[in-house]
N, C-alpha and C positions, 0 to 999 in steps of 0.2 A: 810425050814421054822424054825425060830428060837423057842425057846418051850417057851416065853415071848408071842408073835406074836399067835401062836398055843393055848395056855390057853385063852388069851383074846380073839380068834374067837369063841370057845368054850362059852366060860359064855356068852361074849354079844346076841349069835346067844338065845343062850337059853333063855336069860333073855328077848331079845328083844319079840321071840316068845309069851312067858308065857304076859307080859305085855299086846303085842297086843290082844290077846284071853282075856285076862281080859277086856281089853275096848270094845272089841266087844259084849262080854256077858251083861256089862252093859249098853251098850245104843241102844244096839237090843231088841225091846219091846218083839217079838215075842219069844226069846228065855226064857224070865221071868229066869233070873239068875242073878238080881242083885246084890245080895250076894254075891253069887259064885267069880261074876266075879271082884267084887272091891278085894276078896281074892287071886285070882289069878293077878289079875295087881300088889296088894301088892308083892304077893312072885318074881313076872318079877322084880320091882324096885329093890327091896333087892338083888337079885342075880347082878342086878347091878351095885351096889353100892357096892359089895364087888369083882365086875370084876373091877373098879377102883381101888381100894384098894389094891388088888395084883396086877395089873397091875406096879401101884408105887413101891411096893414094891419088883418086879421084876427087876424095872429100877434100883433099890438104892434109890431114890427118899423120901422122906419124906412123912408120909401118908398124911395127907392135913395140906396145910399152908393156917391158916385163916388169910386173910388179906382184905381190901376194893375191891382190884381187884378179891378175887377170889369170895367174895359177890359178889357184882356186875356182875357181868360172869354168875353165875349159877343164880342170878334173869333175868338175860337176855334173858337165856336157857329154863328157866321154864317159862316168859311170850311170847315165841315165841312159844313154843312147845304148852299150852295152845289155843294161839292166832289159831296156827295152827289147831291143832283139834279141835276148836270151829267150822270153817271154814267146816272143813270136817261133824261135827254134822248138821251145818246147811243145805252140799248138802244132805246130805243121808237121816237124820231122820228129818228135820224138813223142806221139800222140798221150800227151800230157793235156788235156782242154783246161781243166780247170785250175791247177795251178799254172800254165803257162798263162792263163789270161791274169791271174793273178800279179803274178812276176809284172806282166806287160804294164798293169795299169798302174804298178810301183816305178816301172819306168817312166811311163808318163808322167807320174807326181814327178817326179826327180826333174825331170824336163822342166814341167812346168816349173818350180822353183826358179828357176834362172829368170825367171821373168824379174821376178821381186829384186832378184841380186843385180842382175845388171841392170834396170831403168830404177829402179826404187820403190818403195811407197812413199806417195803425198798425203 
């Protein structure tokens, strides 16, 4: 495994984790750690965002080129990713089943799209 590859399993795993335990703590009533847990989804983000960042910087890559497509992309990302875990709020915490799987699997389209936009079609 190359140590590019190895560094970003490391930060994503980590940051994924912290992130998810953040959104769990704040939209789990029972836990009453809303606080907590928007602080801990913050630190998941940021570790993140900075496993991109060396990521790029590992590749040679420039840290981010701001340009319309890469707006666009990451508003894309965050209203599927959003869209998505609406979906999920509504099966678990707000006992919605069938429109929450609904919502969910419009996030999923949404998700899925980015594929197309950022590698292409051939």
């Amino acid at each position: 495994m190359e140590k590019k590859n190895f560094v970003t399993l490391i930060l994503s795993v980590v940051g994924g984790l912290l992130f998810a335990l953040g959104m769990c703590m704040g939209l789990i009533p029972e836990w009453n750690a809303l606080r907590q847990g928007i602080v801990i989804g913050a630190v998941g983000v940021v570790i993140l965002l900075i496993m991109v960042l060396v990521r790029r910087k590992m590749d040679g890559k420039p840290m981010i080129v701001l340009n319309g497509k890469t707006i666009g992309t990451t508003l894309l990302g965050i209203l599927g990713a959003i869209v998505l875990g609406a979906g999920m709020c509504m099966v678990m915490v707000w006992d919605m089943l069938i429109w929450g799987i609904v919502v969910g699997i419009v996030g999923i389209i949404l998700l899925l799209c980015l594929i197309p936009v950022i590698k292409g079609l051939k």
